[in-house]
TORVEX-382059 format. One record per residue (C-alpha): residue in three letters; x, y, z; residue number from 1. Coordinates in nm, 3 decimals, always signed. Each point is the difference from the previous one (the first is absolute). Layout:
ala,X,Y,Z,NUM
...
This chain:
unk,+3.795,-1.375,-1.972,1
unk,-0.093,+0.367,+0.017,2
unk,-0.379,+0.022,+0.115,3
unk,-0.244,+0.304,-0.137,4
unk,-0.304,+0.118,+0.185,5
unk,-0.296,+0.191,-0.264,6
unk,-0.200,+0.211,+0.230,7
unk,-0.308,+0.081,-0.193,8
unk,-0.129,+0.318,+0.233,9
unk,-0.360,+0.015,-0.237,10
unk,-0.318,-0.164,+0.144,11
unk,-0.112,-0.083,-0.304,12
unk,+0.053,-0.326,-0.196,13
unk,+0.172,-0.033,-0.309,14
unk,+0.024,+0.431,-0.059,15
unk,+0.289,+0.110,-0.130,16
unk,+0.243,+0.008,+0.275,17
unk,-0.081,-0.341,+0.039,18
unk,+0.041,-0.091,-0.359,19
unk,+0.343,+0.177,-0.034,20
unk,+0.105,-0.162,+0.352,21
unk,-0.048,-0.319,-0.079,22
unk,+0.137,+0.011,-0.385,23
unk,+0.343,+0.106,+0.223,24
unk,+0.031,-0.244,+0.200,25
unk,-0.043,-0.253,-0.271,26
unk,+0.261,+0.142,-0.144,27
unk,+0.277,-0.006,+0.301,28
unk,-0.126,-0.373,+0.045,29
unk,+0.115,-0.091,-0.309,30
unk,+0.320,+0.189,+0.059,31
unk,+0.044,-0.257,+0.276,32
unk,-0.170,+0.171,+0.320,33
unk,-0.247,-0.113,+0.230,34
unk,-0.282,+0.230,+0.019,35
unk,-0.292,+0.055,+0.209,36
unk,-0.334,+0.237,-0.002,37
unk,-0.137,+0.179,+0.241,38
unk,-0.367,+0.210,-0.024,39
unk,+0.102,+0.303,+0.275,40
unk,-0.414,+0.098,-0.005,41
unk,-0.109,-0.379,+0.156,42
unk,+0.240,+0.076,+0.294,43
unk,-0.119,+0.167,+0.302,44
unk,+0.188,+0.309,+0.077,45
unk,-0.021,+0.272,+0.317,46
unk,+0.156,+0.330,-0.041,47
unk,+0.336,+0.084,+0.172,48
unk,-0.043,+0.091,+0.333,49
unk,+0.341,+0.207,+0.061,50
unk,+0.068,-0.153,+0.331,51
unk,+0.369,-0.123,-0.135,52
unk,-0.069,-0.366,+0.171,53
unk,+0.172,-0.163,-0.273,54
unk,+0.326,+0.196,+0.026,55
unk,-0.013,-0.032,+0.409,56
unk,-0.182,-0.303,+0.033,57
unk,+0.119,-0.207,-0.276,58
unk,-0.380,-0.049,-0.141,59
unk,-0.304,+0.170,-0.110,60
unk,-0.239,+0.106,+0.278,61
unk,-0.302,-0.087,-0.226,62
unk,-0.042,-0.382,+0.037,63
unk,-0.353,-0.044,-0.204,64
unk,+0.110,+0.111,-0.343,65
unk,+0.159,-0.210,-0.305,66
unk,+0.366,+0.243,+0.026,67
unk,+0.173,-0.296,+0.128,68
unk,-0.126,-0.173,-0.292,69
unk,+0.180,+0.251,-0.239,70
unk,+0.277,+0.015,+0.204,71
unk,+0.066,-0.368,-0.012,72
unk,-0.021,-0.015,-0.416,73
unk,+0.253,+0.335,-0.034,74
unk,+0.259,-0.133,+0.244,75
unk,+0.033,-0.310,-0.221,76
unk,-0.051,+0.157,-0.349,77
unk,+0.321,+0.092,-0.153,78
unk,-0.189,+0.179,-0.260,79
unk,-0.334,+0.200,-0.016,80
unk,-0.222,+0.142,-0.273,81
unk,-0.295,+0.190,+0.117,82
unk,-0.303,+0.093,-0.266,83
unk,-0.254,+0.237,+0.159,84
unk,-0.252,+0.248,-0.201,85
unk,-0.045,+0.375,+0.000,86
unk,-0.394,+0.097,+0.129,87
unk,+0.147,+0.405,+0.114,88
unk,+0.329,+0.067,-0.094,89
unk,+0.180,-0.222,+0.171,90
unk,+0.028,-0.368,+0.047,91
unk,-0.335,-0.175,+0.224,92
unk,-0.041,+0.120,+0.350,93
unk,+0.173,-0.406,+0.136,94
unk,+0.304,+0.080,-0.156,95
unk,+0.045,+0.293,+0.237,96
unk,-0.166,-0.183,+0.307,97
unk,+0.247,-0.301,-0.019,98
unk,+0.270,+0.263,-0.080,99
unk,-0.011,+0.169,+0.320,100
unk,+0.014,-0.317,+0.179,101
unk,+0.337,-0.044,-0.148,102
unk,+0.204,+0.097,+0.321,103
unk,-0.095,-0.378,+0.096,104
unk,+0.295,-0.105,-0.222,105
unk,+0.254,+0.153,+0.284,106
unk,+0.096,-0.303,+0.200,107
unk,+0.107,-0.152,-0.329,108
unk,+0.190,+0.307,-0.141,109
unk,+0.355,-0.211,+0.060,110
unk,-0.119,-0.322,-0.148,111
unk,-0.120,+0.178,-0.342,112
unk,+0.259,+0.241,-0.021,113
unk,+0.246,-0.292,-0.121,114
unk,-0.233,-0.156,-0.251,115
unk,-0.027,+0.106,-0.385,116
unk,-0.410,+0.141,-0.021,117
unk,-0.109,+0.158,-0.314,118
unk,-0.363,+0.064,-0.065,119
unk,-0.209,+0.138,-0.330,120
unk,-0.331,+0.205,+0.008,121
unk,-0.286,+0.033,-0.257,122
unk,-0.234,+0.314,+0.050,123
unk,-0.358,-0.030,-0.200,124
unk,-0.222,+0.272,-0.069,125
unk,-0.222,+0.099,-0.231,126
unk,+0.153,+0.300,-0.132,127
unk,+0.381,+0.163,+0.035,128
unk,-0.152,+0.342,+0.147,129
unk,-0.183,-0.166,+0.306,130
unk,+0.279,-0.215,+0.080,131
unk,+0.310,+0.293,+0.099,132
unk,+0.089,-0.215,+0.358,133
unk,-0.018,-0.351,-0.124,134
unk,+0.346,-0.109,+0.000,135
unk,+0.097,+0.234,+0.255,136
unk,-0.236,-0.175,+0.235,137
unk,-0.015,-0.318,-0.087,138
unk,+0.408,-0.009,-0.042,139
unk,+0.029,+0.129,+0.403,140
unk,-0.221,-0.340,+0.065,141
unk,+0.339,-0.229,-0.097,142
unk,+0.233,+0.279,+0.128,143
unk,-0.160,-0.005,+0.391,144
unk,+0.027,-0.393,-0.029,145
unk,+0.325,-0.033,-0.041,146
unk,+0.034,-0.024,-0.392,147
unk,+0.193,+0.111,-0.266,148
unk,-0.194,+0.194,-0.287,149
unk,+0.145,-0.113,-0.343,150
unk,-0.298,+0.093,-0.249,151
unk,-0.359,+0.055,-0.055,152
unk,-0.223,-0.023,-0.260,153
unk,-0.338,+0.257,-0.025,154
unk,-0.287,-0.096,-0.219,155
unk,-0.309,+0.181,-0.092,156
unk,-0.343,-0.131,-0.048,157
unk,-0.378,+0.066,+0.127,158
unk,-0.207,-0.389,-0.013,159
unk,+0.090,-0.297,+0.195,160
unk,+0.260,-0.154,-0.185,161
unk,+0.028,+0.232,-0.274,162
unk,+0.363,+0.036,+0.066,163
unk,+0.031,-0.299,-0.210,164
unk,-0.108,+0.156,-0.318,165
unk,+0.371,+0.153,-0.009,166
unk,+0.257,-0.232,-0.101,167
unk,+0.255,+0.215,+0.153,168
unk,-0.137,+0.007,+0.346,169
unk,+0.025,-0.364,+0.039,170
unk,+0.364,-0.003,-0.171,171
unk,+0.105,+0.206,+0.293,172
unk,-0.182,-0.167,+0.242,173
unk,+0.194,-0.328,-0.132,174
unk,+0.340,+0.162,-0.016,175
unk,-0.059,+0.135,+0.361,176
unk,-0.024,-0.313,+0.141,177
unk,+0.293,-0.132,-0.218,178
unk,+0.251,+0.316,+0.130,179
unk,-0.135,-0.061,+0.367,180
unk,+0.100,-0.345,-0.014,181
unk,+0.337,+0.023,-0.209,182
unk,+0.060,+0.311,+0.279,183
unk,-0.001,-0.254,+0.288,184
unk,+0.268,-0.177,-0.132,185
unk,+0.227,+0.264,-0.162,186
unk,-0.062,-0.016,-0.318,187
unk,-0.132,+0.335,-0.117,188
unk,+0.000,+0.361,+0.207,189
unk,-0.230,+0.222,+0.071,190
unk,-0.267,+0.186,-0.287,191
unk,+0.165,+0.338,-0.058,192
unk,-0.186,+0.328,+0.163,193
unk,-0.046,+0.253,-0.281,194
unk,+0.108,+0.337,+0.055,195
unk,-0.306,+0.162,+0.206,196
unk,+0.001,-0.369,+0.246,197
unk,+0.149,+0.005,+0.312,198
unk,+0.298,-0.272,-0.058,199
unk,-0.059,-0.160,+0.332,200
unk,-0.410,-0.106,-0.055,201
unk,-0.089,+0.154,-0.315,202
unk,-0.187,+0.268,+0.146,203
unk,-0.113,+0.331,-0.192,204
unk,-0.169,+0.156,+0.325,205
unk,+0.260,+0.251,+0.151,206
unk,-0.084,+0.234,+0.235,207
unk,+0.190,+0.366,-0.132,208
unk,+0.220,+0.148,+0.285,209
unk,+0.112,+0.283,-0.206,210
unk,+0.209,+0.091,-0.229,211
unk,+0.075,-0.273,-0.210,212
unk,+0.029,-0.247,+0.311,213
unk,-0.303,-0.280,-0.001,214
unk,-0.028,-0.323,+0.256,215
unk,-0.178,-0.326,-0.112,216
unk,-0.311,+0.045,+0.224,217
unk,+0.035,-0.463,-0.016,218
unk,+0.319,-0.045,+0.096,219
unk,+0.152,+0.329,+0.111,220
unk,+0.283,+0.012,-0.242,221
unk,+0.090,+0.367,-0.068,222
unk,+0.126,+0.165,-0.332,223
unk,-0.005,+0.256,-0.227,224
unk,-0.175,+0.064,-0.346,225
unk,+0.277,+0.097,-0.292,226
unk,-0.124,+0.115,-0.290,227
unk,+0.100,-0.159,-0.323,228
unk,-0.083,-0.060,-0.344,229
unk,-0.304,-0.214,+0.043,230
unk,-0.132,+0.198,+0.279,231
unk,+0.079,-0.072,+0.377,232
unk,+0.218,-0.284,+0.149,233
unk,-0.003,-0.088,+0.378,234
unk,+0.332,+0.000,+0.089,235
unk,+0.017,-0.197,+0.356,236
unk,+0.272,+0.087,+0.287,237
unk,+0.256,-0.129,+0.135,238
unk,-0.150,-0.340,+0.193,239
unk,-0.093,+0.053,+0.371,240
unk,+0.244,-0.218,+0.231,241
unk,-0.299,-0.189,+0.027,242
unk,-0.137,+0.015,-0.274,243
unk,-0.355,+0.090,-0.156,244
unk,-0.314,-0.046,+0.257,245
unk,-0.051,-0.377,-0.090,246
unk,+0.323,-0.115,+0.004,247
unk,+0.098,-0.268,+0.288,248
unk,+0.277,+0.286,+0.131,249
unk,-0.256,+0.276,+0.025,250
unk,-0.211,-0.257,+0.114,251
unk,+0.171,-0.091,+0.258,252
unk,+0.117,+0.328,+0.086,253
unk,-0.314,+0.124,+0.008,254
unk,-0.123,-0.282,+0.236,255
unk,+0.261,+0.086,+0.259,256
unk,+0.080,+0.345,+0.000,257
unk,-0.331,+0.099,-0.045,258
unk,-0.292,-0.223,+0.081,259
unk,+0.163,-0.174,+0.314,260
unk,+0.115,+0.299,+0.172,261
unk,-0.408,+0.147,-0.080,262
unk,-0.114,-0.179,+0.304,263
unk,+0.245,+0.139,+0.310,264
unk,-0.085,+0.355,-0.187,265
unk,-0.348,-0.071,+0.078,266
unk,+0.011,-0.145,+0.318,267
unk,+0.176,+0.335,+0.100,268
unk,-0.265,+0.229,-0.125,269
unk,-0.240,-0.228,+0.073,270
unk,-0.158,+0.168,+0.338,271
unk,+0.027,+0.362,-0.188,272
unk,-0.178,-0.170,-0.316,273
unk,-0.304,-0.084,+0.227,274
unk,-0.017,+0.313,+0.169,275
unk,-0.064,+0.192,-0.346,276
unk,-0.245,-0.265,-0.095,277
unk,-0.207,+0.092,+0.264,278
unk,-0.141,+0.267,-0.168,279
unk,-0.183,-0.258,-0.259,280
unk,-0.151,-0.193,+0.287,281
unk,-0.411,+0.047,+0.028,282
């Protein structure tokens, strides 16, 4: 039996990413999954510390935070959908916290790379204009841990549980759970991108490198914009050898080729490193 984790990323109780959260996983329980919920805000979490322990060490450093915790529900969930709201722009500062903590998931790159993981997001705000990084950012949350992005669902409403008022926000919040579930076992693909989405996370962030030539600033897949005759289509190259950032190949690539090798470069320049840092001492 496929099993679902919700991560609810909103501290507050029954508000609309809640709501919506739980309405999906209802819904890929009755498809026949096992589902569990998780409240990200009643976890303790330290920020990353850069110290790459994880990838050299095998672990965390930090030993008196709730990561393992998280760690522990992702490695067995085959599927995730993650509900967090908008407060500036972007999804609520946990999200990114427990994002960058993501490297963690290294020592079990191998293990995941050979399992089927699809995961679904839902983005609230109160209004479309203040909510232009939502999916972006709350999409790279699945992406770092090792999931597949096949759909999303944005809804729009100020008051606690106001979301609810629209029928068709908790339609989609029940068909997102359904498609994550059918996913897991093969039954459906993933949603579509529309023309201005990045294919590979439904990204519309791209950072212009001129000319017509664009790169998806969440998972680094480059392009170009072609005009046509409903506007602008992002037309994505040729696939990498190893494919976009979050990919197990680039992945895994990027873990050895670039990451690993970081430490003997440092070592190196290590004594010339402390010699210009001198100048900071008081």
């Amino acid at each position: 039996m496929a099993t679902i984790l919700g991560i609810c990323c909103s501290r507050r109780p029954l508000g609309n990413s809640e709501v919506l959260l739980r309405e999906a996983l209802d819904e890929a329980q009755k498809t026949g999954a096992a589902v569990s919920f998780l409240r990200l805000p009643d976890l303790r979490f330290e920020p990353c510390r850069g110290c790459l322990a994880c990838v050299y060490k095998g672990s965390c450093a930090i030993k008196n935070d709730d990561l393992g915790v998280l760690l522990e529900k992702v490695l067995e969930a085959d599927g995730l959908i993650i509900a967090a709201p908008t407060y500036l722009l972007g999804p609520a500062g946990i999200v990114k916290l427990v994002t960058d903590r993501a490297l963690s998931l290294s020592p079990h790159l191998e293990d995941l790379a050979g399992r089927t993981r699809v995961a679904a997001t839902i983005s609230v705000a109160g209004n479309r204009k203040w909510n232009p990084l939502g999916v972006e950012l709350l999409n790279l949350f699945p992406l770092a841990y090792g999931y597949r992005v096949i759909d999303y669902l944005e809804a729009y409403a100020p008051g606690p549980g106001e979301v609810l008022l629209e029928p068709e926000n908790v339609t989609r919040a029940r068909e997102l759970g359904r498609r994550v579930a059918r996913a897991l076992s093969g039954e459906i693909e993933a949603r579509p991108p529309e023309e201005q989405q990045c294919g590979n996370c439904y990204s519309r962030a791209f950072r212009l490198n001129g000319q017509d030539r664009i790169t998806c600033v969440v998972c680094n897949t480059t392009g170009r914009l072609v005009p046509d005759e409903s506007g602008l289509r992002f037309v994505t190259d040729p696939p990498d050898p190893h494919g976009h950032f979050w990919t197990a190949e680039h992945r895994r690539h990027h873990l050895n080729e670039w990451i690993v090798p970081s430490r003997d470069r440092y070592l190196a320049r290590r004594e010339q490193i402390k010699k210009q840092l001198t100048r900071y001492k008081t």
